[in-house]
N, C-alpha and C positions, 0 to 999 in steps of 0.2 A: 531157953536163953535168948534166942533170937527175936522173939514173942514179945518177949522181954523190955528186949533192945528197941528195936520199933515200937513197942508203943511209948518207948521215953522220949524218942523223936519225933513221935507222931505228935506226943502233949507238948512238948519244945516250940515245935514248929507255929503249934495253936498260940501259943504265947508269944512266940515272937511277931505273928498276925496281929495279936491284938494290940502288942505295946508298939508295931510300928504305924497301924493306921489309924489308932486311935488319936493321936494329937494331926494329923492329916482330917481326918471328918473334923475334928472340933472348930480347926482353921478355916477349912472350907463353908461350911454347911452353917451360914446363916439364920435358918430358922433352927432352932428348937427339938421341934419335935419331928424332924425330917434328919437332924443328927441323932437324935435317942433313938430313933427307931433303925438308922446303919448299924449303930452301938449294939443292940442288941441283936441284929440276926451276926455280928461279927462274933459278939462274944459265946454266942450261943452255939454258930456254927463256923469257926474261923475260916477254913477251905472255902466252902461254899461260900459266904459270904464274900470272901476275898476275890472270887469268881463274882459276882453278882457288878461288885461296885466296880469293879475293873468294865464291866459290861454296859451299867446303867448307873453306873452311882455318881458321874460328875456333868453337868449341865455343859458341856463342851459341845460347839458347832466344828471346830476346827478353823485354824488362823487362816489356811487359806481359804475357807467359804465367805469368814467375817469381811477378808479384804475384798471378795468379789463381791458384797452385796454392799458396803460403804463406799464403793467405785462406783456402782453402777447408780445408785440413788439419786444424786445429784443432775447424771445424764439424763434420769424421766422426767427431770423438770422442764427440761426443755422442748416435753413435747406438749407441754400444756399448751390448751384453745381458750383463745379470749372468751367464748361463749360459756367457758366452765367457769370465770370468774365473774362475768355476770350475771350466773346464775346461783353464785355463790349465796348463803343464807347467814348471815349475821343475827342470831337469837337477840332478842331486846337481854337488854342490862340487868331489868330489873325482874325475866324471867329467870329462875331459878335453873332451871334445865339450859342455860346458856353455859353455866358454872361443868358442868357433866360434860359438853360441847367439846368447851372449851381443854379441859382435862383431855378427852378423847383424840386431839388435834396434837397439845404440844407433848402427847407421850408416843406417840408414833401413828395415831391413824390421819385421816385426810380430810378437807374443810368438809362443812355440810353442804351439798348439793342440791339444789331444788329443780325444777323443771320437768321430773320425771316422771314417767310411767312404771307401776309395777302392779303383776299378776301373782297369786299366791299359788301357789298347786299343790294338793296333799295323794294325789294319786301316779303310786311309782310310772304304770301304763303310759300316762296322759302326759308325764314328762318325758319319759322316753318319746312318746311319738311327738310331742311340739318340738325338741331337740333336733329329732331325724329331719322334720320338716324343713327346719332353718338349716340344718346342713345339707338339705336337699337345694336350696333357697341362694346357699352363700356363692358371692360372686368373686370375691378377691381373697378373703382366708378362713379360715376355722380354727381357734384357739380351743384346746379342753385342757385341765388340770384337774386331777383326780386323785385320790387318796387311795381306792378299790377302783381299776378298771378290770374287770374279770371276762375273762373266756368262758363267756358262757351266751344264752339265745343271746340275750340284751347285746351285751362285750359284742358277739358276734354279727348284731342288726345296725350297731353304731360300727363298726367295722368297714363294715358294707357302703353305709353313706357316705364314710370316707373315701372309700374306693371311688366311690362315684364323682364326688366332688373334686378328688386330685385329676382324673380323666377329664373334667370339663376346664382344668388351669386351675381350679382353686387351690390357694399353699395348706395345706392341714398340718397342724403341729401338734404334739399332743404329749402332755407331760404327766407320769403317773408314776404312785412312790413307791420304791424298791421294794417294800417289804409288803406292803398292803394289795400290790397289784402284781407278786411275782410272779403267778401263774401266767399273765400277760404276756411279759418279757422271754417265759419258754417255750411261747406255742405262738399268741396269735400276732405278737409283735413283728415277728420276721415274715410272715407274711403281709402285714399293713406297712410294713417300710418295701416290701416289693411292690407292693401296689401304689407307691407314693405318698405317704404318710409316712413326717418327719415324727420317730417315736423317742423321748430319751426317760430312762429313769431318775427319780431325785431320790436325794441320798444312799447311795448304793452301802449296803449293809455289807461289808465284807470285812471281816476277823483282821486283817492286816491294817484296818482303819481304827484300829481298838486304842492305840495311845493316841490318834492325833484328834479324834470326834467321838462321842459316844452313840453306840450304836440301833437307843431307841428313841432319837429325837427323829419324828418324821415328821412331813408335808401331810397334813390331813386335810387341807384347803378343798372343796369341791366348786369347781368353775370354768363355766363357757362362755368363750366372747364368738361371736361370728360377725363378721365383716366390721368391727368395730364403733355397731351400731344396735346390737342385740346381745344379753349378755344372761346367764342363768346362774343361782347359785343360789348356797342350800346349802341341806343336810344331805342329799340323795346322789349316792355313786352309781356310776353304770356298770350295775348287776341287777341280776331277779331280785323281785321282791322279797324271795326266801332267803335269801343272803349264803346258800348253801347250808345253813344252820336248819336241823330238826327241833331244837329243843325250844329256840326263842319264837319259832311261827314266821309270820306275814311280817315284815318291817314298815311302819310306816315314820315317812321322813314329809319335809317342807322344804318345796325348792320354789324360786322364784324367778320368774320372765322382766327383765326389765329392758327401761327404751331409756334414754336422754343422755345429760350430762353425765354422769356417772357410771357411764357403760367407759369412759374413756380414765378415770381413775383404775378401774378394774381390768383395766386391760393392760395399765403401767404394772399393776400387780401381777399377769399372768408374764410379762416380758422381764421383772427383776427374776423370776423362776423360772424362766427360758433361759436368760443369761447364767444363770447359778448354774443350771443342771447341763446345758451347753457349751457354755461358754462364749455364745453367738449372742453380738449386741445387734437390735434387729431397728435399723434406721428409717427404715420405708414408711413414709410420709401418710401412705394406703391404709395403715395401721392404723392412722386417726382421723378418718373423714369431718367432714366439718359436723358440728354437733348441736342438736336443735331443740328446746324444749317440747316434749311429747303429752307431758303431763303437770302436774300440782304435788308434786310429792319430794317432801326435803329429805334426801340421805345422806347418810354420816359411812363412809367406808372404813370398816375397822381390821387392819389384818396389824396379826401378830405373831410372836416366833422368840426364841430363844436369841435370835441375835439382837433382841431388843433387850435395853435395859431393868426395866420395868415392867412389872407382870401387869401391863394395862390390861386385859380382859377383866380381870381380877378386881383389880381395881374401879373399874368402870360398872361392873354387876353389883359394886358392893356400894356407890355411890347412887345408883339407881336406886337402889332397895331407899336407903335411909330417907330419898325422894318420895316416897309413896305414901300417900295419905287415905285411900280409901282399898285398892286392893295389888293384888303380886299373884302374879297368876306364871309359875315356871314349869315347864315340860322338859325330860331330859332323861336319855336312855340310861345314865348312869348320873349318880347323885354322892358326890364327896367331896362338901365344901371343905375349907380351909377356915380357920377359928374366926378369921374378919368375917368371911360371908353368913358364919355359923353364930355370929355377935347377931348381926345388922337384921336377920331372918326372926331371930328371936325376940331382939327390941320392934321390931314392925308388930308382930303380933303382941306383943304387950302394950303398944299405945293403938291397938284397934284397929290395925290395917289387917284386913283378909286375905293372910297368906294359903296358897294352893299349890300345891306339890303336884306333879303329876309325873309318876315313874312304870317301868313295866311289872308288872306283875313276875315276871322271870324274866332278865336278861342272858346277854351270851355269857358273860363273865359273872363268876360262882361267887368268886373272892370280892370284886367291885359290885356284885351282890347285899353281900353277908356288908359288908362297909356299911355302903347305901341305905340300910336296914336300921344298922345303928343309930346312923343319925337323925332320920326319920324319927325314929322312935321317941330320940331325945326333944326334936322340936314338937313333936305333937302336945309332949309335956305343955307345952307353951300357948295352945290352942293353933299351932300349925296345922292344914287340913292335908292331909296326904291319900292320894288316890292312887290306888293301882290299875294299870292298864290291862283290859283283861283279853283283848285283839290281836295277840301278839306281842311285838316287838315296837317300842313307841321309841324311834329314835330322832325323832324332830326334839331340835332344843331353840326351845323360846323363851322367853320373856316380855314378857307387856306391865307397863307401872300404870296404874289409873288407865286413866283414855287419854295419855301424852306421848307416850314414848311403847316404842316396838321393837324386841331386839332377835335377830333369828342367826342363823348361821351354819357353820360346821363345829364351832366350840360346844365340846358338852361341860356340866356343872361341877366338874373335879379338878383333882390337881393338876393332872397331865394335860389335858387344855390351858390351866391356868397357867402355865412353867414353861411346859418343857416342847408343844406340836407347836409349829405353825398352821394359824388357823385363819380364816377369814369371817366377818361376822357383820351384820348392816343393823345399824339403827334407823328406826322409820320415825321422821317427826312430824307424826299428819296424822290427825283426826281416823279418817277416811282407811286410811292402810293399818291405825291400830286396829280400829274394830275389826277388819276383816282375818286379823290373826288373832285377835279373842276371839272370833266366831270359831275359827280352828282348833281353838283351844278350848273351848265349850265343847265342843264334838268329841276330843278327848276326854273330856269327863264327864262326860255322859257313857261312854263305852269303860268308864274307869268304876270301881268299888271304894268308897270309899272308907281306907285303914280305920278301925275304932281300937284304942291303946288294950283293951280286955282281952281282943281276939288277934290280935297283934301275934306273926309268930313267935317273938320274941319272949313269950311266957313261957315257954320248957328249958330246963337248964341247959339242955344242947345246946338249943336254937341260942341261946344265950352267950355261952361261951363262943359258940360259931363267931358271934355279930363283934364280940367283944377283942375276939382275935387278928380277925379280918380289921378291925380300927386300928391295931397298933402299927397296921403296914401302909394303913392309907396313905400315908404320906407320901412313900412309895409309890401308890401306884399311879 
């Protein structure tokens, strides 16, 4: 009888799940197939799913983070240098790529910048140590923002230079996200704020934040400014190359050394996430030394984030694409476009542009896996070339259009970069700085296999149903 009785509440309760959040997603959830697929793990599993969306299902930053980064925006104007505006790059009219430019500017990134110098580096070691160098180097401060800062040798050799550099008066700040760098915040944090390093976490993941923010929108930006003259950024966090992962190998990532104009746009971006995660507006004049061209090289600073309206990354990759006339060359640890970018990939290859996939061979994630696989499979339909990475773990995400345009970053090729991280991401518009990241990306596929549709795993019905399963959640992920 009792057996009974609860499971009549138990199916009640599924139904009153479904009839109350089902017209809630419909309202909400603008796309499509990111509603169909709530719809169905709700209806399929009401609890759990009720548990899920309660967790990750509403694109919320929280009213008051929105009001602190709409406050604060306006006050980094004011720290702009006349040299950043006449170094500023106005695209002719009747280039094409002024249109992409220009897109990139009035959806929230920043003008294009010329003057500069930039160094590419594909080896974890060799960034670490030019890193330590210039925090060995820094006279007035050290800015790092990180997605993964881990306690570990690396976590712990960057530690160190900290220590060094607050002993000699340098200010070191250093902001890293709650969930990706929590091991940080339990061990080696409390001893690098003894040792003088200002440490704060961003977005602090805690249960009781569950109605007013959702709790898997992070900061995955990776970025160093030092003395407001040297700046690095990438794909590549401070950790081992192993990432503490067995299964994925060696990681190899793309970080960049840059000099000029533009080391001071990216350092307004490390101070609007000082302010967010601190609350500390930082007005010191030291922050922006006078700023000089170093080099020949135009950049376009692109950071993005759920408090933006507009999924510009998105948007910006998928106007790239339709630009390309001879070839598309994309690297990227994990691969789950959205149906625009999964149109534009398609049409490129049908009017004879030589699209080039470059994924891992086995990433860390099984599910963004099995996706990734999917679609692949669907584009090669199309004469897309798809290589796998057979070196491990290829987590650099690039893109280069022809020999015009260079785009690298911390954003990788899926939805969750495209929606929902704050991400940071540079376009390069120079000759000279594309080739040198096609050259890196040639490297990649030369250590890559590459996919032919026959031998494709996706020919046994497992692998099949896996690949076919894992699509209905991408949306999701």
């Amino acid at each position: 009888m009792n057996v009974f009785y609860w499971t009549q509440v138990l199916a009640a309760s599924e139904w009153v799940i479904r009839l109350t959040v089902l017209p809630i997603i419909v309202l909400r959830k603008e796309k499509p197939a990111t509603c169909l697929a709530w719809l169905a793990v709700i209806f399929f599993e009401p609890w759990i799913g009720l548990g899920l969306y309660l967790l990750i299902g509403e694109n919320r930053l929280g009213r008051r983070q929105l009001n602190l980064r709409k406050q604060l925006r306006p006050l980094l104007n004011t720290f702009e240098h006349p040299s950043v505006e006449a170094n500023r790059v106005v695209p002719d009219e009747t280039d094409e790529y002024n249109v992409l430019a220009q897109l990139a500017e009035h959806g929230g990134g920043l003008p294009v910048v010329g003057g500069n110098a930039i160094s590419l580096m594909s080896d974890t070691d060799v960034v670490i140590d030019r890193l330590i160098a210039e925090i060995d180097a820094a006279r007035h401060h050290v800015h790092l923002l990180f997605y993964i800062f881990k306690d570990d040798s690396v976590g712990q050799r960057v530690a160190l230079a900290l220590a060094r550099a607050a002993a000699r008066g340098v200010v070191c700040r250093v902001l890293a996200d709650a969930v990706g760098s929590r091991r940080l915040f339990r061990h080696l944090a409390p001893s690098m704020r003894q040792q003088g390093a200002r440490v704060f976490p961003v977005l602090p993941a805690n249960l009781w934040r569950i109605p007013f923010s959702r709790l898997d929108l992070r900061n995955h930006r990776k970025l160093a400014v030092i003395d407001g003259t040297v700046a690095f950024t990438g794909s590549q966090n401070i950790v081992e190359a192993s990432y503490g992962h067995k299964r994925a190998g060696v990681w190899h990532d793309i970080m960049a050394r840059i000099t000029g104009p533009v080391v001071r746009q990216l350092q307004s971006i490390f101070l609007e996430d000082w302010f967010y995660a601190s609350g500390e507006l930082l007005e010191d004049p030291g922050l922006f030394p006078p700023s000089h061209p170093t080099g020949s090289i135009a950049i376009q600073v692109i950071p993005t984030g759920p408090d933006q309206q507009t999924e510009l990354f998105q948007d910006l990759v998928v106007r790239s694409i339709f630009l390309a006339r001879h070839r598309i060359v994309i690297t990227s640890p994990y691969f789950i476009p959205n149906e625009a970018m999964l149109l534009a990939l398609r049409l490129a290859a049908l009017r004879g542009v030589q699209v080039d996939i470059a994924i891992p061979k086995k990433s860390d994630h099984r599910m963004a896996n099995a996706a990734g696989a999917f679609y692949c499979d669907y584009l090669m339909r199309f004469g897309v070339r798809v290589f796998l990475f057979q070196e491990g773990m290829l987590h650099a995400k690039t893109l280069t259009i022809d020999n015009e345009l260079g785009m690298f970053g911390s954003a990788n090729y899926d939805i969750r970069s495209f929606s929902l991280n704050f991400e940071l991401n540079l376009f390069m518009h120079a000759g000279s700085a594309v080739e040198e990241m096609r050259s890196l990306q040639e490297d990649y596929l030369e250590k890559s296999l590459q996919a032919v549709p026959g031998q494709w795993p996706s020919q046994t019905i497992g692998s099949r149903l896996k690949m076919n399963l894992a699509k209905l959640f991408s949306p999701l992920m």
